[in-house]
C-alpha positions in Angstrom: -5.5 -218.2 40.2 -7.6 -221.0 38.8 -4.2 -223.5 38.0 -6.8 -226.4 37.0 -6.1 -228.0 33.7 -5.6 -226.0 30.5 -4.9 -227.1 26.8 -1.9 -228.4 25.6 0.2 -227.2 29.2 -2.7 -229.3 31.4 -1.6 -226.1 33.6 -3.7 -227.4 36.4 -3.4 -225.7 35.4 -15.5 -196.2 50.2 -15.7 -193.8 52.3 -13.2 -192.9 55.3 -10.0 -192.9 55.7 -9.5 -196.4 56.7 -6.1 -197.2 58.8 -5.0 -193.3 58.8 -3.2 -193.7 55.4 -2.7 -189.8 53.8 -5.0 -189.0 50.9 -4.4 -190.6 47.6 -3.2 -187.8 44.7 -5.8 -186.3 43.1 -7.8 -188.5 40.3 -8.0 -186.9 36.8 -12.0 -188.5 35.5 -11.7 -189.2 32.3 -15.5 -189.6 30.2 -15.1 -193.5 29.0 -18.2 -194.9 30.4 -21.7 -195.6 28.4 -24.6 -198.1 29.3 -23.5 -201.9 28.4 -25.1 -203.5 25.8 -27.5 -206.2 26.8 -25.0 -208.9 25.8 -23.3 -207.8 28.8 -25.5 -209.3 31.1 -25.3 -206.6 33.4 -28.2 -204.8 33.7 -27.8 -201.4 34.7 -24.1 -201.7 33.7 -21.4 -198.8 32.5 -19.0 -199.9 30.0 -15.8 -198.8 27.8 -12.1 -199.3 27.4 -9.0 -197.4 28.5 -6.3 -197.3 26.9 -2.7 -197.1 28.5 1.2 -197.3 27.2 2.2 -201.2 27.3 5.9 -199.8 28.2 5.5 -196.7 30.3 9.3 -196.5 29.6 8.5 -195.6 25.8 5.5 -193.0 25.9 5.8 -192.7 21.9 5.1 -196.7 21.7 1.8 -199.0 21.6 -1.2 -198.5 23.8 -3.2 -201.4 25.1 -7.2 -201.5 25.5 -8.1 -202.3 28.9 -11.9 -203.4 29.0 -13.7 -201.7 32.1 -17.3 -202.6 33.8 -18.5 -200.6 36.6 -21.9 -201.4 38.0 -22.9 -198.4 39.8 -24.5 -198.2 43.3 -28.3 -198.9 43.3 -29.2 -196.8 45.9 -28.7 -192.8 46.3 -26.2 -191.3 48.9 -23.7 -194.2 48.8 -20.3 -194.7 49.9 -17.9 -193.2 47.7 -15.5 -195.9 47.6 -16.3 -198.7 45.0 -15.2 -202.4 45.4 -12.8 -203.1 42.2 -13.0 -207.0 41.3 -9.5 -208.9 40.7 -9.5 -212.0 38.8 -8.0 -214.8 39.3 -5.9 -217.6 36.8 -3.6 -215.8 36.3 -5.5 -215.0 32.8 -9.1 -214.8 33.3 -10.7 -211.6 32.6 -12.4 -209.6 35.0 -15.2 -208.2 33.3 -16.5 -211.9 32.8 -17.2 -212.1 36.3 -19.4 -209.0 36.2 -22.7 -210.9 35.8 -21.9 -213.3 38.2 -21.2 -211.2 41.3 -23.2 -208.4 40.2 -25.9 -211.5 41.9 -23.8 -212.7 44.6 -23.0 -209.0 46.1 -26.3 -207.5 45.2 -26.3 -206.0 48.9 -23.2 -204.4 48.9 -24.2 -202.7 45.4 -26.8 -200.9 46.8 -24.2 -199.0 48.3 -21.2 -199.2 46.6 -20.1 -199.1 43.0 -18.8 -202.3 41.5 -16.0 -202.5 39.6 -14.0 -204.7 36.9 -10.7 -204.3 35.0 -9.5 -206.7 32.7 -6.1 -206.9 33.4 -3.8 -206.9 30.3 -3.4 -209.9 28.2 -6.8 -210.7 29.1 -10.2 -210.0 28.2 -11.9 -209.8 24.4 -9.2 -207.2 23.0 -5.4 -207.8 23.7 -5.7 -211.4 25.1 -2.2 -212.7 25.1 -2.3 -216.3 23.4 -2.0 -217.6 19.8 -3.7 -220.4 17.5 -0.8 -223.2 19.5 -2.2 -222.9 22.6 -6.3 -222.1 21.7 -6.7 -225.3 19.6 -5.4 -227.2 22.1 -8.6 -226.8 24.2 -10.5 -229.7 22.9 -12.1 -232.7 24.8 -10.6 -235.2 22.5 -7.0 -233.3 24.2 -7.4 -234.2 27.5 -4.2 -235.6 27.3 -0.9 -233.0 27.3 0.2 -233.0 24.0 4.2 -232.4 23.5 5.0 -228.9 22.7 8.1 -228.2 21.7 10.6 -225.6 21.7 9.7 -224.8 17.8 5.8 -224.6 18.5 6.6 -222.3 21.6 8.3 -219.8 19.4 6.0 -220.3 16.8 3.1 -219.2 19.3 5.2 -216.4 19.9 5.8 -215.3 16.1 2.0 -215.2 16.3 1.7 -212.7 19.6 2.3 -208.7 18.5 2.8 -207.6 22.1 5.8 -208.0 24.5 5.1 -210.6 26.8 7.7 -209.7 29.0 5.6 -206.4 29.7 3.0 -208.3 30.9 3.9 -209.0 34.5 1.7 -207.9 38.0 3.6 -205.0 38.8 3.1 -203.3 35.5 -1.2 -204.4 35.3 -1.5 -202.9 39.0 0.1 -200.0 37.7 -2.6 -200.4 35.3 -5.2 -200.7 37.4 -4.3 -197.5 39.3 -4.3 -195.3 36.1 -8.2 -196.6 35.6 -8.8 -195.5 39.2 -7.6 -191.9 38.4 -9.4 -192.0 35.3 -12.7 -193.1 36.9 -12.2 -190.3 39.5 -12.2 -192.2 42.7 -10.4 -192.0 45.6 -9.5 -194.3 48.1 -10.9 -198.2 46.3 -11.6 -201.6 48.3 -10.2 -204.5 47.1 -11.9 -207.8 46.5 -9.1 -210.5 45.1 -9.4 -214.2 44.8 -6.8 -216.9 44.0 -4.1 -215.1 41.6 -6.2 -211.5 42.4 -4.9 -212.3 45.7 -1.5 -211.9 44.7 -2.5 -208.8 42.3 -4.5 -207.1 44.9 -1.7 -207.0 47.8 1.2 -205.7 44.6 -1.5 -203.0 44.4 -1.8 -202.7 48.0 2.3 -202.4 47.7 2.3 -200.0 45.3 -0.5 -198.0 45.5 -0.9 -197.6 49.3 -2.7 -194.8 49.6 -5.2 -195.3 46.9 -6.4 -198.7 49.0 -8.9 -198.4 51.5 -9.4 -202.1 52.2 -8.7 -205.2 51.1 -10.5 -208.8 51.1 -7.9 -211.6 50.2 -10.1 -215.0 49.0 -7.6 -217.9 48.4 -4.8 -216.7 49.0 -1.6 -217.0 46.6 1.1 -214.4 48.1 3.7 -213.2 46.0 6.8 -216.1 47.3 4.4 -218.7 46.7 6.8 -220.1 43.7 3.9 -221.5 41.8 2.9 -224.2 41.2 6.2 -226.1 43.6 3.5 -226.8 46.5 0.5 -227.8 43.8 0.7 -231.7 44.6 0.8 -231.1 48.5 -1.8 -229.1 48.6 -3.7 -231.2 46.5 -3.1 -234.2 48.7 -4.0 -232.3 51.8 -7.0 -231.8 50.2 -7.8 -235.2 48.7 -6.6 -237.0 52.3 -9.8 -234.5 53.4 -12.0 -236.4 51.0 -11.0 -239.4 52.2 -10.7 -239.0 55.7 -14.6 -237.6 55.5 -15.9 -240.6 53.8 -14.4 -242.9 56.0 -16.1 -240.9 59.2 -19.4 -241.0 57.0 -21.1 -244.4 58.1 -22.7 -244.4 54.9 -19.8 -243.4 52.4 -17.5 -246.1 54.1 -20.1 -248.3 53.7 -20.9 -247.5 49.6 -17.4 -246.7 49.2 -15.2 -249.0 51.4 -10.9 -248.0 51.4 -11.8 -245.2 48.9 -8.0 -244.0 49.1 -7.0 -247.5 48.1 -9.5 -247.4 45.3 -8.0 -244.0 44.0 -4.6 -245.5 44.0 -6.1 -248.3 42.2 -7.6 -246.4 39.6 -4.1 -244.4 39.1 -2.0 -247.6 38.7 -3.9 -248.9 36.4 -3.7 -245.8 34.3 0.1 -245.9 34.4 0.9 -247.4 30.7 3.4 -245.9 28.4 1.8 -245.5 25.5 -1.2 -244.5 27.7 -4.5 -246.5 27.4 -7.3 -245.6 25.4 -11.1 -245.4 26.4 -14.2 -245.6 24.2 -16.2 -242.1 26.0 -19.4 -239.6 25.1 -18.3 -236.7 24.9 -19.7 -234.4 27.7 -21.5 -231.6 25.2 -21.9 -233.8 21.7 -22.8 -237.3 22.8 -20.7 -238.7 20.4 -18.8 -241.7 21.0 -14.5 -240.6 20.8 -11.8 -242.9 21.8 -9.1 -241.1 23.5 -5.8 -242.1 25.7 -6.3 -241.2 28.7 -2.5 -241.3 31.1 -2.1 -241.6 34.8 -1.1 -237.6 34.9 -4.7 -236.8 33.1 -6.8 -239.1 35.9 -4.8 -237.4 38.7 -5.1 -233.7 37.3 -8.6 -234.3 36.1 -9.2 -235.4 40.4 -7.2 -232.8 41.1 -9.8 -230.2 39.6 -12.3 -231.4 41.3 -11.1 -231.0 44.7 -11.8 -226.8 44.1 -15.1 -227.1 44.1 -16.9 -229.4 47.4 -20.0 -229.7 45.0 -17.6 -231.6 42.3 -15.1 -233.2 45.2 -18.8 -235.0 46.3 -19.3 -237.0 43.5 -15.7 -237.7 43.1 -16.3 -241.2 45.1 -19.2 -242.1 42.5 -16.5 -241.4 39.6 -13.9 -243.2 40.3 -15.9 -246.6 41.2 -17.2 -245.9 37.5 -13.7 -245.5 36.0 -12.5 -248.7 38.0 -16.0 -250.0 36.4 -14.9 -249.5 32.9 -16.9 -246.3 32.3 -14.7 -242.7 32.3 -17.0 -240.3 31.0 -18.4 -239.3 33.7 -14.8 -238.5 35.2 -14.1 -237.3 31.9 -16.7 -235.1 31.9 -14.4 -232.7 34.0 -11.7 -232.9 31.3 -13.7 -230.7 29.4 -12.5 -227.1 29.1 -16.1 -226.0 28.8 -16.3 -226.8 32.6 -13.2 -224.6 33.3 -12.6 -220.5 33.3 -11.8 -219.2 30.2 -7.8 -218.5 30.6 -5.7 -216.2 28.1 -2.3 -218.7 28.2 0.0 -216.1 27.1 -1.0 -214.0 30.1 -0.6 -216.8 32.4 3.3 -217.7 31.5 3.9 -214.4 31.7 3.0 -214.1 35.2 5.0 -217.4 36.4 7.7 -217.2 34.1 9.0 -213.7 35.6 7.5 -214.1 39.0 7.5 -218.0 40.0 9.2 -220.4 37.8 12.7 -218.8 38.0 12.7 -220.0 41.7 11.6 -223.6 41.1 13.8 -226.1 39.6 12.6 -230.0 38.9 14.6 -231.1 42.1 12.5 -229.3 43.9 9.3 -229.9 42.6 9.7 -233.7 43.0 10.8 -233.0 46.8 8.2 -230.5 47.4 5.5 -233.6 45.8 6.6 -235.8 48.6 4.2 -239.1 48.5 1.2 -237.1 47.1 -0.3 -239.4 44.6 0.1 -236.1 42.7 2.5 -236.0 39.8 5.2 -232.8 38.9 3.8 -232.6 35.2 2.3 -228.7 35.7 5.9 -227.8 37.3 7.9 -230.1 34.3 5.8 -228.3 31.8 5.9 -224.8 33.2 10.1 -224.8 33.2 10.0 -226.5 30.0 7.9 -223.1 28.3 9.3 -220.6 30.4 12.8 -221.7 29.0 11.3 -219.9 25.6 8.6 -217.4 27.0 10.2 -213.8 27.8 11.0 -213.1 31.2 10.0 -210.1 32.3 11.5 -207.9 35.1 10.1 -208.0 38.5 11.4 -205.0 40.8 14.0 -205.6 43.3 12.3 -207.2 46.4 9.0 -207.9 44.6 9.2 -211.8 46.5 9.9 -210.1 49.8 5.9 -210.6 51.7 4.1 -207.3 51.3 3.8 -205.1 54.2 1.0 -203.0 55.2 -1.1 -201.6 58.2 -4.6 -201.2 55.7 -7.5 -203.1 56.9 -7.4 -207.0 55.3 -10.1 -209.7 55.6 -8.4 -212.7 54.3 -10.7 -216.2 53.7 -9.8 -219.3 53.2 -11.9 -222.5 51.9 -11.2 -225.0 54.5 -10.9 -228.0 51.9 -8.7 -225.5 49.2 -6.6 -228.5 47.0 -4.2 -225.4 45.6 -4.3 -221.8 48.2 -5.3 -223.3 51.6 -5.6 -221.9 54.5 -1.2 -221.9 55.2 -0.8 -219.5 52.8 -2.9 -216.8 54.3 -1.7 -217.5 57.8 1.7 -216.6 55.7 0.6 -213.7 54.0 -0.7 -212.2 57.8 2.6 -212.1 59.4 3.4 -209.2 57.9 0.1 -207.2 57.6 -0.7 -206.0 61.1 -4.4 -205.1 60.4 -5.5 -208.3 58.9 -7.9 -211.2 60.0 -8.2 -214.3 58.9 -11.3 -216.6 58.7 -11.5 -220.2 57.4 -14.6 -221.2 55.8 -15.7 -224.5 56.8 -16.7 -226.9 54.0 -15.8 -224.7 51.4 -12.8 -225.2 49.2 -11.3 -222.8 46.4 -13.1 -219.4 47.0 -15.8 -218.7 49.7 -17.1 -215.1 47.5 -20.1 -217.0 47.0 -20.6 -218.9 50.2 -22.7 -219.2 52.9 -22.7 -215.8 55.1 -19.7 -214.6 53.1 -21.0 -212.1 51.4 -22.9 -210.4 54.3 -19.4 -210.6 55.9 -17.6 -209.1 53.3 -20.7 -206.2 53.3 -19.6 -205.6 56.9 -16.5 -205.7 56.6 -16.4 -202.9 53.9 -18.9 -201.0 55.7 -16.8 -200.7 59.5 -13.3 -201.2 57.9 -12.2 -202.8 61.4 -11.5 -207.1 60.7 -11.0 -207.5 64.4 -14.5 -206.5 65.0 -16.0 -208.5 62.5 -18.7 -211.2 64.2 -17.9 -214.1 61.9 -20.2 -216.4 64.5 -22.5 -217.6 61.4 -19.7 -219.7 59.9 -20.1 -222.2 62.7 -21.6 -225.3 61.5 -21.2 -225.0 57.9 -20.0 -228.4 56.7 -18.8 -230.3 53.4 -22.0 -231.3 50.9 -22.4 -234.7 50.8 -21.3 -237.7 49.1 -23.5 -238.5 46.4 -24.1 -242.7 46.1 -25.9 -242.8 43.0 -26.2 -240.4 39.9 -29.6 -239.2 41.0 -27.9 -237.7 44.3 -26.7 -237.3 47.2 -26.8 -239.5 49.8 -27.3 -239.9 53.7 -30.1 -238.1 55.7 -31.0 -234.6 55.3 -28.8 -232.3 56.5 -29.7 -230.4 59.7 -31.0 -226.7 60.4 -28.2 -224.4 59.6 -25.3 -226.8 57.9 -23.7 -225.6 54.9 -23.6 -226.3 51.0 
């Protein structure tokens, strides 16, 4: 669940037995695997596609190509149970993360398999979008354009699937037909932001095929995206502020920075909306582009998910207040972003969220957050054209279940903080939770995270987990100039 800003919607938009769950049926292998190509990136890589019914209701209809990557274990006499990779968004593609944790869990490949599912509407074959939506992902569109009803169903003249078929429960079902065709039994579970919420309707679903699960960022199924998007955001941004005004040397460079933000957002709020002469980030040409107060505020919104990016935010908005927005409007570009199928993503939230969220509510929910109800606005305004599709009966009820969890949470997340995984373990009675300090939207990458997650899978037992090495990990910091950051070096043991 990425929910930064996206196109024309600016949508932010193993081995054991593990809990003493019965044996999963019996998997039926099916041969669909040959070595990557080296475009993959993976070295050492399986790929291939399955295919699978898009309405299990009509076996004599359409299949769908799901792409699969499985990087096999390194080392001989392994655990059997591989660790299948959700994606977040909802709308990014699985298989694109391959190269990038292939590095990140090198250790735990050495014993485990490593595997990736593009869930459908995602990925190069079957995404779920049309022309509307892609040429909307431009620089010189930072700002939302209007898209009306007609362009909405014209997008959806353009789409040959059924969106409405495109919903979690049906893609975990999805996901469980790959597992049988791959021939393994039991699987861990790695999810972060929306794979969160796809990993635990798996885990509902498919009990006995999970082993364990590890929740990153976590977006349970009643989160009624995005109603809680500007609170959480301010919580996040009143973090920034709160830690530059303890800084002696970030109060001192960047004296009443909340003040200053608020500044910098009035002064955006025109109707039509201003327009600034910028570089863009990737050409160096000079465009001149409006730029509204909603852009500025989701544009500081995205960089709150990152504590590298929520550094130099400070430095970005004394430029802005200086005259100069590239460099804020440097993260306005898309090419900074995930790469999100659209379709996909209304899909999701217009069976599964948006139903239960209603404009009232959103501007209630907002409260004072400087953050604006445009994602929420914009999300009921398309999901009053995109098919809804069905959800089963008590799919918003919070899932249930006694199989190990490890659930983490970036202590500075602006859009799944740590509240919603305190939520989410109510109701699963073998779960721990640990909060990564300094870190904000996802911790996979983190610090000791990965060792953690290693031995986690390995015992399968979060209450026994030593999570002693995230003490002392702290926010980067500030950065005073464009050269850098600022302040003394940071001591032995601090984080990122």
């Amino acid at each position: 669940m990425d929910f930064r800003p996206a196109g024309a919607l600016a949508l932010a938009l193993l081995s054991g037995c593990g809990g003493g769950q019965a044996a999963p049926e019996e998997a039926d292998p099916v041969e669909i695997l040959e070595p990557c190509p080296a475009s993959e990136g993976v070295r050492g890589g399986l790929c291939g596609e399955l295919r699978v019914e898009e309405n299990r209701d009509d076996p004599d209809g359409v299949t769908i190509p799901l792409k699969i990557v499985v990087l096999p274990a390194t080392e001989p006499g392994g655990a059997p149970d591989p660790l299948f990779i959700l994606a977040g968004g909802p709308g990014q593609a699985a298989t694109d993360l391959a190269p990038l944790v292939s590095g990140v869990l090198d250790a735990i490949r050495r014993r485990r398999d490593l595997v990736f599912v593009d869930q459908r509407g995602t990925g190069e074959k079957g995404r779920l979008t049309c022309d509307l939506l892609e040429g909307q992902m431009a620089f010189a569109d930072a700002v939302p354009l209007e898209v009306t009803e007609e362009d909405w169903r014209a997008c959806l003249a353009d789409i040959e699937a059924r969106p409405g078929l495109y919903t979690t429960p049906v893609a975990m079902d999805d996901l469980e037909e790959v597992r049988r065709a791959l021939g393994y039994g039991r699987v861990n579970l790695w999810g972060g932001s929306y794979g969160t919420r796809a990993a635990s309707v798996f885990l509902r679903r498919h009990p006995d095929s999970v082993r364990t699960a590890i929740l990153d960022g976590m977006a349970p199924v009643d989160m009624r995206i995005p109603l809680h998007f500007p609170a959480d955001a301010q919580r996040a941004l009143d973090r920034l502020t709160d830690a530059c005004a303890a800084d002696p040397d970030c109060a001192a460079r960047f004296p009443g920075l909340a003040a200053r933000i608020a500044e910098l957002l009035d002064s955006l709020d025109h109707d039509p909306p201003r327009r600034f002469q910028v570089r863009h980030p990737r050409t160096g040409e000079w465009e001149e582009i409006p730029f509204p107060r909603e852009t500025a505020a989701a544009v500081l919104r995205a960089a709150l998910y990152s504590p590298s990016t929520s550094a130099l935010a400070p430095l970005l908005v004394e430029s802005a207040l200086d005259g100069d927005f590239g460099p804020l409007l440097t993260l306005a570009d898309p090419a900074v972003g995930p790469d999100l199928s659209l379709g996909m993503f209304l899909s999701v939230l217009c069976a599964e969220d948006i139903p239960w969220v209603d404009p009232e509510q959103a501007f209630e929910a907002a409260g004072g957050a400087v953050f604006d109800t445009v994602a929420a606005e914009q999300l009921i305004e398309a999901c009053s054209v995109w098919p809804r599709g069905e959800i089963p009966a008590g799919y918003r009820e919070s899932v249930r279940s006694d199989a190990p969890v490890l659930l983490l949470s970036g202590e500075l997340d602006p859009v799944t903080p740590p509240r919603w995984a305190e939520h989410a373990a109510e109701t699963l009675s073998n779960a721990r939770h640990l909060v990564v300090p300094g870190a904000a939207h996802g911790t996979l990458a983190v610090g000791c995270v990965p060792e953690l997650i290693g031995e986690f899978l390995d015992a399968a037992d979060p209450a026994g987990l030593d999570a002693s090495c995230l003490d002392g990990m702290v926010r980067p910091r500030f950065w005073f100039t464009g050269t850098g950051p600022g302040g003394a070096p940071p001591e032995a043991g601090e984080g990122p």
